[in-house]
N, C-alpha and C positions, 0 to 999 in steps of 0.2 A: 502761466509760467513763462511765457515768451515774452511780456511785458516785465515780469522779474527779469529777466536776461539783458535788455533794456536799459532796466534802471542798473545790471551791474556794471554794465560798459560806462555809462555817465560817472560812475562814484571810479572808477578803473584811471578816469583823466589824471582824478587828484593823484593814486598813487603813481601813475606813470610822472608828472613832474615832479614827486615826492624822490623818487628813485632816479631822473633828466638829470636834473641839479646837482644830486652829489658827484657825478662824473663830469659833467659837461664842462665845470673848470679848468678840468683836468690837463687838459691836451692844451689849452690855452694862456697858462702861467707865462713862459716867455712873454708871449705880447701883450700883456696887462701887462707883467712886470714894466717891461719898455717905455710903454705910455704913458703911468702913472708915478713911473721913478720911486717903485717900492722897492726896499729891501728885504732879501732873502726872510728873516724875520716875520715881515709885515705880511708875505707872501703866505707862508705858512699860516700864520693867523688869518686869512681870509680864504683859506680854505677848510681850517679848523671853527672858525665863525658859525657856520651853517652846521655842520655837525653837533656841535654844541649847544643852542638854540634847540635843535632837533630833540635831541634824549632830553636836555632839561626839563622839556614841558610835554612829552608824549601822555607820562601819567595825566594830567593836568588838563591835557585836551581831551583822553577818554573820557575823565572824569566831566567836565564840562557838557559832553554832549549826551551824559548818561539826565544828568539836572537839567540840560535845558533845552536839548533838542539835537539830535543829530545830523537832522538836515541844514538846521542854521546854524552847527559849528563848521558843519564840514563847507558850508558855502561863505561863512563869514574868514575861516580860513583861503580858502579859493582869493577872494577878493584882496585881504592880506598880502597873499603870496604873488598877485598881480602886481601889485602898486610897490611892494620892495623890488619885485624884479625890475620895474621900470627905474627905481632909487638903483639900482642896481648897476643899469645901462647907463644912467647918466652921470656915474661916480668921474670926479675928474681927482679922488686924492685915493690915499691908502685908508685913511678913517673911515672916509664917508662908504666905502667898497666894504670893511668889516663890519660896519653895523650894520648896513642894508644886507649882507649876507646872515647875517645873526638874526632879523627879523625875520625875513624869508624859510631859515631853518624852525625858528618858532610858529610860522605860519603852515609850515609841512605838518611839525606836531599835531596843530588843530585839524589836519587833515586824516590825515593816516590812520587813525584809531576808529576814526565813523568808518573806514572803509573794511574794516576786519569785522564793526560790529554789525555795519549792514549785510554784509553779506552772513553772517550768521542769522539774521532776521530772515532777509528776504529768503533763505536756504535753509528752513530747519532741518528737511529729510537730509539724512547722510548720502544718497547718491545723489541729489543734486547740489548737494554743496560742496562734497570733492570732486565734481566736473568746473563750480565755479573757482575754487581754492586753484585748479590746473589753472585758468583764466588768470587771475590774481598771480601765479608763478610765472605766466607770460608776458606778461606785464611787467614783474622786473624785471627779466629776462630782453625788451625790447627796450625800457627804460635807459641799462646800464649800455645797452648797445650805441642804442641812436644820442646817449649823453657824449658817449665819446665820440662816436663818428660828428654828430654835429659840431663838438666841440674844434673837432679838425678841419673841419670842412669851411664852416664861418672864420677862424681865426685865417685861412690861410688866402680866403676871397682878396681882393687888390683892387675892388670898384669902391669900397670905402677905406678912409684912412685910417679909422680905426676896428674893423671888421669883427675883433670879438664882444664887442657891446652886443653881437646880434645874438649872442648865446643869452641873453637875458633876455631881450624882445621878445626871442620865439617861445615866450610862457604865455606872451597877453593875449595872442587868439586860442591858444588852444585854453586857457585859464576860463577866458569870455564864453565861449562855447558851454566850458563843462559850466559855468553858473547859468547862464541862459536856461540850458536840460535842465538840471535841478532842480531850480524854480518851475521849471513847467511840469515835471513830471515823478521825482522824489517827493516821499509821502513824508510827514515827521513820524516820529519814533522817540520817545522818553519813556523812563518808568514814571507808571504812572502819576505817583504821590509826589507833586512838587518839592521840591530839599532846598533847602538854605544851602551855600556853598561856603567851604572851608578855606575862606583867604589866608588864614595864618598858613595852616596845613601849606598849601600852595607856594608862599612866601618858603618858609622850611626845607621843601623837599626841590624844589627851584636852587634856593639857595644852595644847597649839597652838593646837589647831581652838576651842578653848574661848575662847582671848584673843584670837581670831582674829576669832571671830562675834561675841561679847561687843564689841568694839571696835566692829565696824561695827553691829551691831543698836540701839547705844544713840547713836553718834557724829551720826546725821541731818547736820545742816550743818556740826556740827566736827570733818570728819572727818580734815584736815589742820591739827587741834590739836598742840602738842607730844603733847601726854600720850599723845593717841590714837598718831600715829607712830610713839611710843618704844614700845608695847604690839602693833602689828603690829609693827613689825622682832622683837622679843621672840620674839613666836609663828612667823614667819615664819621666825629661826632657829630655833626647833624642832622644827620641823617638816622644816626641811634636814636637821637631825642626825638627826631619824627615820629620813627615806630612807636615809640612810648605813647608820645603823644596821640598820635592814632587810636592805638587798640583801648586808651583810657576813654578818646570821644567815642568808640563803639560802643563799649561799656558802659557808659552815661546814655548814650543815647543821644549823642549831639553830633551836630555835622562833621561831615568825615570827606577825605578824599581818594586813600582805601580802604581798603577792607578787606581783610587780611583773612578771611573768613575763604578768601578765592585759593589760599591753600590746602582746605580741606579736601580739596576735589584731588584724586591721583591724579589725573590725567591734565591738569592743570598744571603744576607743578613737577610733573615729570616730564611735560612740555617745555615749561620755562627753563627744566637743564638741560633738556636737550638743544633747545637752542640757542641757549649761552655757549656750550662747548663747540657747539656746530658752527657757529658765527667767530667765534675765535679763531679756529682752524680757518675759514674762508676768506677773511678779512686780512688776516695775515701771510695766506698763501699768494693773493694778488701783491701784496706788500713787498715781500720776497723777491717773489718771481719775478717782479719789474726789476729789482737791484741788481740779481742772478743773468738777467738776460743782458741789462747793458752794462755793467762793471762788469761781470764773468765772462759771458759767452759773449762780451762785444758788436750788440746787435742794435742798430740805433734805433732811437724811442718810435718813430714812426713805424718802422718794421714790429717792434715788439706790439706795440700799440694794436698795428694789425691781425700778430698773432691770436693775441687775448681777446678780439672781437670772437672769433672762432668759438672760444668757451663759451661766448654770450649766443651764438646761435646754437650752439647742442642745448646749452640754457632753455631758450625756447622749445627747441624741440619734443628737450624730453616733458617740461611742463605741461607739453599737450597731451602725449600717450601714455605719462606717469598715472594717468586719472584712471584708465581701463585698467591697466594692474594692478592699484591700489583697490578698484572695486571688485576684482576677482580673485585677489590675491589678500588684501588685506594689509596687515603689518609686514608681515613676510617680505612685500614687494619692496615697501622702503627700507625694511632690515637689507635686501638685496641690493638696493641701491649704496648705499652704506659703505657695505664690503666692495661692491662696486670703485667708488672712489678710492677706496684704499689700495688697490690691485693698481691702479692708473699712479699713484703718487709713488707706489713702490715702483713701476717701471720707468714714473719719470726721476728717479734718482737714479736709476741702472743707464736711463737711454740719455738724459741732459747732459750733452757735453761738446766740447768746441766744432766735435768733427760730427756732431748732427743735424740731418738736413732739414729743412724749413717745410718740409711734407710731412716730416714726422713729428715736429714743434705743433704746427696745424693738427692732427691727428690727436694727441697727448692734449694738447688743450679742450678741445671737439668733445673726445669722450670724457674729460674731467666735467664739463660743460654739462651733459647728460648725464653725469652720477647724481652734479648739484639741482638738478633742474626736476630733480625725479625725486627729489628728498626735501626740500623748502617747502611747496605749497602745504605738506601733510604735516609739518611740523605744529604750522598754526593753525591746522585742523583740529590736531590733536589736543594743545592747550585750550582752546576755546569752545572745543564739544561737551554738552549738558549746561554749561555757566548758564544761570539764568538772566533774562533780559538788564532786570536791574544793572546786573552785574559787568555786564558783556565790555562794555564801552571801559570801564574800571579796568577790566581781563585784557585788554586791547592795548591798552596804554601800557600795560605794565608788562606785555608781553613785546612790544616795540620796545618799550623801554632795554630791559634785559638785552635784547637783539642788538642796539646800536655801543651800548657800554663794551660790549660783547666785543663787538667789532676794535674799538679804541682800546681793549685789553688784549687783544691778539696780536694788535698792529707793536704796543710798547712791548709785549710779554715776549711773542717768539718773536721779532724785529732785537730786543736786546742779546736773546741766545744768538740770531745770527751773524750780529757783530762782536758776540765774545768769541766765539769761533772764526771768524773773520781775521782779526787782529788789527793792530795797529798798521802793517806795510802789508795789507795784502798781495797775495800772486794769485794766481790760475786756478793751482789747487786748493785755497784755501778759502777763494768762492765754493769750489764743491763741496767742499766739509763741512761750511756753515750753511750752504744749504742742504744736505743731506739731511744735519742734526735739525736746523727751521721743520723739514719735512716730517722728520721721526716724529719730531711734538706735535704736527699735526694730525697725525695717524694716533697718536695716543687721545688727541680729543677726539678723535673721529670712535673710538672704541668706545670712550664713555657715552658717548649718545648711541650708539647701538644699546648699550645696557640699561641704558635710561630707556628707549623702544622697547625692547625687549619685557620692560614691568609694565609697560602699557598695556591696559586690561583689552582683550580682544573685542568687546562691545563698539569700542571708540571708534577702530576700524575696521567695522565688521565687514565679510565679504557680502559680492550683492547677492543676492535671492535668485537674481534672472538667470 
């Protein structure tokens, strides 16, 4: 068991730079912008690049490493996501900076999905796989932390002229490392019966999800543009003719890329709505709340920057002792957790306001930090418990998948509620309104995944025995 533990920290690399990269730009936009003479525009696209890359191929790499191996997706990914980051660091235009970000997002893809499905392997008992799944929750938790804090810390160094190139560097030793262990000490894992692979499928479902996120990652307020419209119905039928096409190669018996069959399971599928609605709400309260703290409450980015670190350490925190209550507690504990976060979102609309002090901003984010960090790792306990092996890497992908769409439907969905409450000339008050109303929708997502928990058969998260 203590070489399983091992092998989790090794496969934990990937998702820790899985999760570095999408913050670690973050903090660092001004001075890329500066140096590369990109426009606000270009900007946005190079931080939508990686995102988009990401969800496109998540199915596409589960599925990969269900056919042909998971240990040489997830380390042929690793290698990938090296050699873009270094394309990365050495971008001197706006182009060259959005595709090596678009690859590197496609290279997380091949990662992320071996890492949900190994640890289902290497963890079939239920108590030690929701001690790993806590592991896995700290790991975003540390991820989203040190993306930002690095991301400010490199940008702000003055012994190099260009100092934020270092947020891409610092993938190639920790990348090197996690491939070294792998090779040495990751075992492979496929089902057994070699499969032909579904390039069409691939091409199809690439293509959709691609014009799908793309649309909404770049649309912000226009997202009821012609142009944009005409580019989801686009994607939106191809993504219909995927399905078709799909459940007709099931039916035949011809290579497939899912397998829709992973709906049969309740807990699967009341998993994946749980955490679409869950990820909505989350994705979009960071959205918000960064607009809310420096246009509302007039608090500069660095300051907010550091409040919202606070979330990321309750994050951590609770991802570690979230794991005993779930095993003595069951569902219960994250139905708890739940309601939890709801209770903090209703006191941060009562307490968020000009004349609030920066101990209690810390506090409110801390324990919001601890609701989220108690309720994520069980999420994809939940979808991913019983799937059979074949399956698992398929369940992975498409459970990633749902998660990041998720996220880019929060961000345009409650992000447009809180600029129609906003208005055209805002004041004082009319940051609070729109965030109040941003908050209520997220308390209304935050209910349907309690109720989506709530059908979760008790078996899934059974209490422990000891």
């Amino acid at each position: 068991m203590k070489c399983n533990y091992l092998k989790l920290f090794i496969i934990l690399f990937g998702q820790l730079l899985t999760i570095m990269d999408i913050f670690i730009i973050n903090v660092s936009i001004p001075s890329i912008q500066h140096d590369i003479h990109a426009s606000n525009g270009e900007m946005q696209l190079m931080i939508s690049a990686y995102l988009i890359g990401f969800a496109s191929f998540l199915i596409t790499g589960g599925r990969l490493g269900d056919v042909y191996g998971r240990k040489k997706v997830f380390i042929l990914g690793l290698a990938f996501f090296i050699i873009s980051s270094i394309a990365c660091g050495i971008s001197h235009g706006a182009a060259q900076l959005m595709i090596s970000r678009l690859v590197q997002g496609i290279s997380a893809a091949f990662m992320a999905p071996q890492v949900l499905s190994m640890i289902q392997i290497l963890f079939p008992a239920h108590e030690e796989r929701t001690k790993a799944m806590g592991w896995y929750g700290i790991t975003i938790g540390i991820g989203t932390v040190l993306g930002q804090f690095l991301g400010g810390y490199f940008s702000s160094l003055s012994v190099l002229q260009e100092p934020w190139r270092l947020i891409f560097f610092i993938n190639i030793p920790i990348g090197l490392i996690a491939i070294f262990l792998s090779i040495k000490l990751l075992e492979e894992s496929r089902f057994s019966i070699r499969q032909s692979f579904d390039n069409w499928g691939v091409l199809l479902l690439s293509i959709g999800l691609f014009g799908m996120t793309y649309t909404l990652t770049v649309s912000e307020k226009e997202i009821f543009s012609s142009r944009n419209l005409l580019l989801i119905t686009i994607s939106v039928g191809i993504l219909v003719y995927f399905i078709k096409n799909q459940k007709n190669k099931l039916k035949n018996k011809k290579p497939y890329l899912i397998d829709f069959g992973l709906f049969r399971y309740k807990n699967f599928y009341l998993g994946i709505m749980a955490v679409f609605f869950f990820f909505i709400m989350l994705d979009s309260y960071f959205y918000i709340l960064s607009l809310f703290f420096q246009d509302g409450l007039i608090i500069s980015p660095l300051k907010a920057g550091e409040i919202i670190v606070f979330q990321g350490l309750g994050f951590i925190l609770a991802s570690a002792f979230s794991v005993k209550l779930i095993l003595k507690y069951g569902k219960k504990a994250l139905m708890t957790g739940l309601v939890f976060i709801v209770l903090i979102l209703i006191l941060q609309i009562i307490l968020f306001t000009d004349s609030t002090e920066f101990y209690q901003l810390y506090l409110l984010l801390f324990l919001h930090g601890i609701g989220v960090g108690s309720v994520i790792p069980s999420l994809a306990n939940i979808a991913l418990s019983g799937v059979p092996e074949k399956l698992i890497g398929n369940a992975s992908g498409v459970y990633n998948t749902f998660q990041q769409i998720a996220a880019i439907i929060g961000i345009v969905a409650v992000g447009s509620v809180f600029y129609y409450f906003l208005g055209e000339r805002p004041l004082a008050q009319h940051y609070y309104k729109a965030f109040t109303v941003a908050i209520l929708t997220n308390i209304v997502c935050l209910i349907i995944v309690l109720a989506a928990v709530f059908k979760v058969p008790h078996y899934i998260l059974p209490k422990s025995k000891k």
